[in-house]
C-alpha positions as CSV (number, residue, x, y, z in Angstrom):
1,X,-61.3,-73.0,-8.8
2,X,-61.1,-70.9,-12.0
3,X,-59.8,-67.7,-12.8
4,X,-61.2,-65.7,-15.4
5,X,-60.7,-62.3,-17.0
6,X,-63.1,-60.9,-19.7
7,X,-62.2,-58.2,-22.6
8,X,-61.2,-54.9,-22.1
9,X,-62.5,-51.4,-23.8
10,X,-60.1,-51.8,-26.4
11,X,-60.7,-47.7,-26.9
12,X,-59.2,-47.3,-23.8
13,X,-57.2,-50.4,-22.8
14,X,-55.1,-52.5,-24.5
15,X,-53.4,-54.2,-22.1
16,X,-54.4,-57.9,-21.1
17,X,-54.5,-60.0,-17.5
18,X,-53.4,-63.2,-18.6
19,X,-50.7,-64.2,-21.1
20,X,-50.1,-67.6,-22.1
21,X,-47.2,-68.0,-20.5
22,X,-48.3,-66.9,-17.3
23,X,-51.7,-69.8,-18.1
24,X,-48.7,-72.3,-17.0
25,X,-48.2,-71.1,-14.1
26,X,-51.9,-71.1,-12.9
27,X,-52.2,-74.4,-14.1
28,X,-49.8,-75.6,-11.9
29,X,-51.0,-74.2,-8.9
30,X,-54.3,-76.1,-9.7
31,X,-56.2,-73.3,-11.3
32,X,-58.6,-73.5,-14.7
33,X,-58.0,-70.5,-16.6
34,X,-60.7,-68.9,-18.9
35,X,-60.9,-66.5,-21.4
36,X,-63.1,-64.6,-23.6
37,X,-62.3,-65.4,-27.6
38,X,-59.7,-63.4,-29.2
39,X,-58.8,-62.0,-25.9
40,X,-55.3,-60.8,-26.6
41,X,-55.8,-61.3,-30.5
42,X,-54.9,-57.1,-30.9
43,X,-51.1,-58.1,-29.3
44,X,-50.9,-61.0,-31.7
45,X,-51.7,-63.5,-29.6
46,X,-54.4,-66.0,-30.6
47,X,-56.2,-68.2,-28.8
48,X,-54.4,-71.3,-30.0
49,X,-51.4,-69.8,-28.0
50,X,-53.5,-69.9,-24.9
51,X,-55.2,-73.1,-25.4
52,X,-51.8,-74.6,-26.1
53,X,-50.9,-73.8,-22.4
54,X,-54.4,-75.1,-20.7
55,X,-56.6,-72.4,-21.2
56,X,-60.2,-72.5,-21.7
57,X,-62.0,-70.0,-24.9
58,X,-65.4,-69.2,-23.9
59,X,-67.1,-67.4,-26.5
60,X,-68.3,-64.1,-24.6
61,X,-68.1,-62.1,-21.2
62,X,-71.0,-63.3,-19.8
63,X,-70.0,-67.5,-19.8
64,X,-66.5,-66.3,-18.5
65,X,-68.1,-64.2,-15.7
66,X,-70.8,-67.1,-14.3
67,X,-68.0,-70.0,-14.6
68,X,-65.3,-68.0,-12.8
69,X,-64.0,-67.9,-9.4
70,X,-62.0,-64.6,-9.5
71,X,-62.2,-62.1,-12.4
72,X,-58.9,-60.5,-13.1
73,X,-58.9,-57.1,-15.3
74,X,-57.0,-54.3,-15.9
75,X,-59.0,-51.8,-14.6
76,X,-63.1,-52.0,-13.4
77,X,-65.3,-53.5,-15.6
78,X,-68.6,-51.8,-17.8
79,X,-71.4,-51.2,-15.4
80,X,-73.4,-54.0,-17.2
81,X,-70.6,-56.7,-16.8
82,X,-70.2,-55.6,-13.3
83,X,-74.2,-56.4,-12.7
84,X,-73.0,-59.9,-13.7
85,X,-71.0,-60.7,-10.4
86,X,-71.9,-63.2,-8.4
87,X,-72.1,-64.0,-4.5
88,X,-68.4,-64.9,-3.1
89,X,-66.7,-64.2,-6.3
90,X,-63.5,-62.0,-6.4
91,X,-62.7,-59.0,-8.6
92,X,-58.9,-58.2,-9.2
93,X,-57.5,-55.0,-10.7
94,X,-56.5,-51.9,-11.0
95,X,-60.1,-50.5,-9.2
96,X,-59.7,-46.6,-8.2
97,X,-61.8,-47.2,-5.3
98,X,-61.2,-42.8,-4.9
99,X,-63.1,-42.2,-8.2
100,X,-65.2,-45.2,-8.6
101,X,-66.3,-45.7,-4.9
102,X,-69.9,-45.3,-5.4
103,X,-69.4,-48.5,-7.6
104,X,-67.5,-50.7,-5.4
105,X,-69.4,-50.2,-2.7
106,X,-72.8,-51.4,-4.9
107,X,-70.4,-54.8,-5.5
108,X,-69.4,-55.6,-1.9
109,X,-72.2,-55.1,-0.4
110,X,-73.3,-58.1,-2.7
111,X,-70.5,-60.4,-0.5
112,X,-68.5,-59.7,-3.5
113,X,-64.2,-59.3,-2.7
114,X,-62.7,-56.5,-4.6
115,X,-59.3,-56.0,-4.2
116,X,-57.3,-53.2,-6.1
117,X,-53.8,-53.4,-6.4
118,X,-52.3,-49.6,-6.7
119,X,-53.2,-50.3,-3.1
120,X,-50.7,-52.9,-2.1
121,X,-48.8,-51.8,0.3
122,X,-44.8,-51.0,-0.3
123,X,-43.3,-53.9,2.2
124,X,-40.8,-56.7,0.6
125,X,-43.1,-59.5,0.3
126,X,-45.1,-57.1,-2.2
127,X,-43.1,-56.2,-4.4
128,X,-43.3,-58.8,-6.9
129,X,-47.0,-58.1,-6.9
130,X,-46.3,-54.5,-7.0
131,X,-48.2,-53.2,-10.2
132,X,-47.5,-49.4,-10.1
133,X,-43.9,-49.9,-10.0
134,X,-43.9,-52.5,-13.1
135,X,-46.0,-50.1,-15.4
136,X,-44.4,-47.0,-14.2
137,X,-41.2,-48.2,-15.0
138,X,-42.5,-48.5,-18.6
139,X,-44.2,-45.5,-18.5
140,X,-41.1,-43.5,-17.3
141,X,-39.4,-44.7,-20.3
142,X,-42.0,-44.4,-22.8
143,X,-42.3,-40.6,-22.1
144,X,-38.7,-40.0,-22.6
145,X,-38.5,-41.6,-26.2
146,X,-41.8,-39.7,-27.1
147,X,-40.6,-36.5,-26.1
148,X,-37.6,-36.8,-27.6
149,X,-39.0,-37.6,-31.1
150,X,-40.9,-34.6,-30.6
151,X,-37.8,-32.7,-29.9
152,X,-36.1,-30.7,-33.2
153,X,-32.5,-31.0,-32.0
154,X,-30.3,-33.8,-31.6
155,X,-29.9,-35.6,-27.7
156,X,-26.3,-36.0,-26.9
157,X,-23.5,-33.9,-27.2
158,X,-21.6,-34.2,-30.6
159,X,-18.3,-33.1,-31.4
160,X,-18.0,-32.8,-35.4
161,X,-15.6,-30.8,-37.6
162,X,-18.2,-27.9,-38.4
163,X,-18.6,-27.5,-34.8
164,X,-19.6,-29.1,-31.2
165,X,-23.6,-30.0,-30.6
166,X,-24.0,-29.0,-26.5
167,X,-26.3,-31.8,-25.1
168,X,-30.2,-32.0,-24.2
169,X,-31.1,-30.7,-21.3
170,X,-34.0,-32.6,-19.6
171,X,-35.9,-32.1,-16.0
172,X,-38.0,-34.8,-14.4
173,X,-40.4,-33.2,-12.0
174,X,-41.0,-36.3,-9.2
175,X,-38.0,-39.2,-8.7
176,X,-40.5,-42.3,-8.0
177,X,-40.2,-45.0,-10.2
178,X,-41.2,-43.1,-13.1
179,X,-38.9,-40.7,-12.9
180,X,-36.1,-42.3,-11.9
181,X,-36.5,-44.9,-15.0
182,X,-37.1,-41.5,-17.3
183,X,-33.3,-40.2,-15.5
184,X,-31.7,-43.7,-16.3
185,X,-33.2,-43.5,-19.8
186,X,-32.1,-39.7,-20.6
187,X,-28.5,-40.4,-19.5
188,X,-28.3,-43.4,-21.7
189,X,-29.3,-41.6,-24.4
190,X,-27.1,-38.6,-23.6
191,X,-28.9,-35.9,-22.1
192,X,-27.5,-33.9,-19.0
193,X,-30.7,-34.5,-17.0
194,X,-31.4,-32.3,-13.5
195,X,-34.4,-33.8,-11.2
196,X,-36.7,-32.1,-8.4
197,X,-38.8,-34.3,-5.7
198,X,-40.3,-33.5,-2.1
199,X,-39.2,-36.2,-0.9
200,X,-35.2,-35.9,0.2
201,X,-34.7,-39.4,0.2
202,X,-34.5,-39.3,-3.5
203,X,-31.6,-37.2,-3.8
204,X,-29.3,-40.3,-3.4
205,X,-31.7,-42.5,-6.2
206,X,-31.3,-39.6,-8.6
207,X,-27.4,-38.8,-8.4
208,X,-26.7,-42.8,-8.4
209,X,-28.0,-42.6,-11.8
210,X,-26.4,-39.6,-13.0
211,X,-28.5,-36.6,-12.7
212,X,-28.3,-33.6,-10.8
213,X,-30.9,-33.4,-7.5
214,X,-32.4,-29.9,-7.3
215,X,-33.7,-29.4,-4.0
216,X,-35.8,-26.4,-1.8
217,X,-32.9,-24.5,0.6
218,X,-34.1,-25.6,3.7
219,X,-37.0,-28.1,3.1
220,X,-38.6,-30.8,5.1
221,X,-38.8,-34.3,3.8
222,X,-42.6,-35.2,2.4
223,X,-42.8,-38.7,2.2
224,X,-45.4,-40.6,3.7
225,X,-44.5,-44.1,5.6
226,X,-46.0,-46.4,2.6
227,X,-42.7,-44.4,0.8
228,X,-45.1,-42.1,-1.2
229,X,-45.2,-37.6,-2.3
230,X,-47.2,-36.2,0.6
231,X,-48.9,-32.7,-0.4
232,X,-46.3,-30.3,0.1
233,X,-46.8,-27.0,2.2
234,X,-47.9,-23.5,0.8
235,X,-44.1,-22.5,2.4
236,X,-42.3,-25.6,0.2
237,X,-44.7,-25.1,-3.2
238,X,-43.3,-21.0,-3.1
239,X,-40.0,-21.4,-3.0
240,X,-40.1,-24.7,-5.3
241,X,-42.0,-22.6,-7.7
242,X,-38.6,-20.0,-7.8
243,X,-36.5,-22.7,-7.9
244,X,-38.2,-23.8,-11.1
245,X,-38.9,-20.8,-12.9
246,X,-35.2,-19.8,-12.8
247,X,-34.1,-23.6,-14.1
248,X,-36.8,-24.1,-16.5
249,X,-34.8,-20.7,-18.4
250,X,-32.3,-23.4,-19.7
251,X,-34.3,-26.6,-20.2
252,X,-35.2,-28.6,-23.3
253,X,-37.5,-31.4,-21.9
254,X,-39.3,-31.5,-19.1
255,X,-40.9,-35.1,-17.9
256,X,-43.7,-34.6,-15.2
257,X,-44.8,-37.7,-13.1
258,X,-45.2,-35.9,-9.8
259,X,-48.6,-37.8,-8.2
260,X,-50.4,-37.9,-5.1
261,X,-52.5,-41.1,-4.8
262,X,-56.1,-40.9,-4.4
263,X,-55.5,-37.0,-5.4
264,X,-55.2,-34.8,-8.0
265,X,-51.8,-34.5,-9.6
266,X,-50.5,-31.1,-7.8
267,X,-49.4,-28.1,-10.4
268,X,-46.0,-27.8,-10.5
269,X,-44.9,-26.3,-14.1
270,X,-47.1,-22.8,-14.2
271,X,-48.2,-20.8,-17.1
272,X,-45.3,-18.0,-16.1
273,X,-42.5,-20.9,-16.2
274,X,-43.5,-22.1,-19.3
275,X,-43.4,-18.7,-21.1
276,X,-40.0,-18.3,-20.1
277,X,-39.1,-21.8,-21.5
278,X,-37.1,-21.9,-24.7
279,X,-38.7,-22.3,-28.3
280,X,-39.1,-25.5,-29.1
281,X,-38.8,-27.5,-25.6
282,X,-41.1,-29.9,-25.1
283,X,-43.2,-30.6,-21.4
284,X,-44.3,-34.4,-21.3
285,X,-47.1,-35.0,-18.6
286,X,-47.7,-37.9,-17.6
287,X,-50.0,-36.9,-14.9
288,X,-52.5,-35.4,-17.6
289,X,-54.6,-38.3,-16.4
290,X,-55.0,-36.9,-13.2
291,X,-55.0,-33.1,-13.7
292,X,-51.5,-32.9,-14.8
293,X,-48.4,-31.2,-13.2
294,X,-48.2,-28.5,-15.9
295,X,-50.8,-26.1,-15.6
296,X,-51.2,-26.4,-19.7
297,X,-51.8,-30.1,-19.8
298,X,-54.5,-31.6,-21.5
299,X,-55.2,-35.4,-21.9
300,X,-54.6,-36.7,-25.6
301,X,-53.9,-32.8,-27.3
302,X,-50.5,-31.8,-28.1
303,X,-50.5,-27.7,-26.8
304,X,-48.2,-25.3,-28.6
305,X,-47.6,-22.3,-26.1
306,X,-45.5,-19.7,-27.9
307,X,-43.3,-23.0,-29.4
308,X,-43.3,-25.1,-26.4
309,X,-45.4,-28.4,-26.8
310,X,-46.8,-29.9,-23.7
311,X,-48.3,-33.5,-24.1
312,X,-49.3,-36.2,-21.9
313,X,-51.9,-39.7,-22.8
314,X,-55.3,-40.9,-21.3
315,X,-52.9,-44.0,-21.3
316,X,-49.2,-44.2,-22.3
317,X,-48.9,-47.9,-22.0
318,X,-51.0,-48.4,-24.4
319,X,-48.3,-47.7,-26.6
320,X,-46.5,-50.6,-25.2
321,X,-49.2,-53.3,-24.5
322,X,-47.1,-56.2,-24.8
323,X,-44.6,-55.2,-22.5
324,X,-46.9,-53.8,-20.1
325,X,-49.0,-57.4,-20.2
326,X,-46.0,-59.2,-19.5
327,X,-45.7,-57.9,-16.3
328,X,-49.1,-57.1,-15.2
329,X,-49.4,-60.5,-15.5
330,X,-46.9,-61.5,-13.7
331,X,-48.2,-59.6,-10.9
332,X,-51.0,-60.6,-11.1
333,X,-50.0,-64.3,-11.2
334,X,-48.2,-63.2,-7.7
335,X,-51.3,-61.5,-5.7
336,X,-53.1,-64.8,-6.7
337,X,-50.7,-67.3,-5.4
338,X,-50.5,-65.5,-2.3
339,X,-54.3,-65.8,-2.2
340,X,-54.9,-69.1,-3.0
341,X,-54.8,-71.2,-0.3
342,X,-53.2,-74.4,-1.7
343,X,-54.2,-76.7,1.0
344,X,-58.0,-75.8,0.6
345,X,-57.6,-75.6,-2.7
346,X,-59.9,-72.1,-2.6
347,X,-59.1,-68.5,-2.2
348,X,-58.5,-67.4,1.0
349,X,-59.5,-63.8,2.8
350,X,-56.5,-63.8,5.6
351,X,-56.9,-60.0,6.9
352,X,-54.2,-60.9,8.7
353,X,-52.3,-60.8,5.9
354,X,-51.2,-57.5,5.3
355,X,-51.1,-57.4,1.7
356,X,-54.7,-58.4,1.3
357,X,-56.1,-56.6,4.5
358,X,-54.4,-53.3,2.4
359,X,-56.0,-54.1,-1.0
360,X,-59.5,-55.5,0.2
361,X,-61.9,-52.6,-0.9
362,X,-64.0,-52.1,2.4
């Protein structure tokens, strides 16, 4: 059986499925391995590094595609590579079966197996397969070194001779595992950082890493059972919005990575808010993607309202691709050996298995 992952739009992704050290690892589980030429060449990785582990270089998408088993990407592939698929062959990603289920549906109903991994569901045996959580982690730190190289004054508190420098103040808007890796990554670097989510259980993630838990007097906890931000009531988002506006008076940074999955991102920053912000704070979205949690946002533009710039990426890990590969591919690696039957020596639909009966696309 082989397993085979064509190039990405560069423009868009730079990321990769397959690194040569996770090649090994398929190998040993009995899998070929094939690539397009100079697939990972932009992360400085040539193809003599992936050869050197067992890989096979075919020279374009459409020899990887016909040999291939199971095509493993980032996210879906161009309509025209997708007309390519075959009969029983599996596609492996990051698919946003909510915005591209016209698509997907075209595919399966070719006996083709798509299965998209932000759907995995959050249960132990997952979580070394767990793709949102690996990149967010990244992502969540990322935003907090950008915005703070946007920011004019200095992060931690400094006492000097000439006088004491108070320190940063920051706000993360939503305490998953973005924002609790943008909290860990503030207090390291000195900031007194405050944190707001819907869902209660949060408050003890967010004080265990130092910040200070702002939450609605008398709200209800919004957290579905997969552990995710259910859509808050009119009731919660009014007196959230007060909460807010009176905190955001004294705030330097704002990180935003409040999301609802398979929705838009909800507003959460308004125009008001941020024109009682401080000169020179700075709003990082990095729900802009999606809509954005600042009412402001706008995908790849940096927006200066009355001194306050609010910025958020079409992609923030692009700016780390390496990393990011590193541990896409590790989960990746993981979703595969749990779908590979070894015994056959084939892959292996079990929907009884309840981490591919949850990331099947139906």
């Amino acid at each position: 059986m082989i397993i085979g992952s064509i190039s990405e739009n560069l423009e868009l992704e730079k990321r990769v499925s397959i690194t040569p050290e996770i090649v090994r690892k398929y190998k040993n589980l009995g899998l070929e391995v094939h690539i397009k030429k100079n697939y990972a060449l932009h992360l400085g990785l040539s193809d003599k590094d992936f050869e050197n582990e067992g890989a096979t270089i075919l020279l374009n998408n459409d020899e990887v595609i016909s040999n291939s088993d199971a095509i493993i990407q980032l996210n879906i592939p161009s309509d025209e590579n997708l007309k390519k698929l075959k009969k029983n062959q599996n596609l492996i990603g990051v698919l946003n079966p909510f915005l591209n289920e016209k698509k997907l549906k075209e595919i399966t109903s070719k006996n083709i197996n798509c299965f998209s991994l932000e759907l995995l569901p959050r249960i132990t045996r997952a979580q070394s397969m767990d793709i949102l959580s690996s990149q967010a982690n990244l992502a969540g730190y990322k935003a907090v070194v950008d915005s703070f190289a946007y920011f004019k004054k200095a992060i931690p508190m400094m006492m000097t001779a000439a006088g004491t420098i108070t320190a940063a103040k920051v706000l993360v808007v939503g305490a998953g595992v973005a924002g609790l890796q943008a909290i860990a990554t503030a207090k390291r670097m000195g900031a007194v950082v405050f944190a707001t989510d819907v869902r209660l259980a949060s408050k003890e993630q967010v004080e265990s890493l130092g910040g200070k838990f702002l939450s609605v007097e008398g709200s209800e906890n919004l957290e579905t059972e997969g552990g995710y931000a259910r859509e808050a009531s009119e009731d919660f988002k009014k007196k959230q919005e007060e909460l807010l506006k009176k905190t955001l008076e004294k705030i330097d940074i704002v990180i935003c990575t409040a999301l609802i999955p398979g929705k838009k991102a909800p507003i959460i920053i308004k125009k008001d808010m941020i024109n009682n912000m401080q000169t020179g704070s700075v709003i990082y979205d990095l729900a802009a993607s999606q809509g954005g949690n600042s009412e402001l946002s706008k995908v790849n533009e940096i927006i200066d309202s009355n001194g306050v710039k609010i910025m958020g990426e079409t992609n923030i890990l692009n700016k780390l691709p390496v990393s990011a590969s590193n541990l896409y591919a590790k989960n990746m690696f993981n979703f595969i050996n749990n779908l590979f039957d070894k015994d056959k020596k084939k892959f292996e639909i079990n929907l009884e298995d309840e981490i591919i009966e949850k990331t099947i696309v139906k």
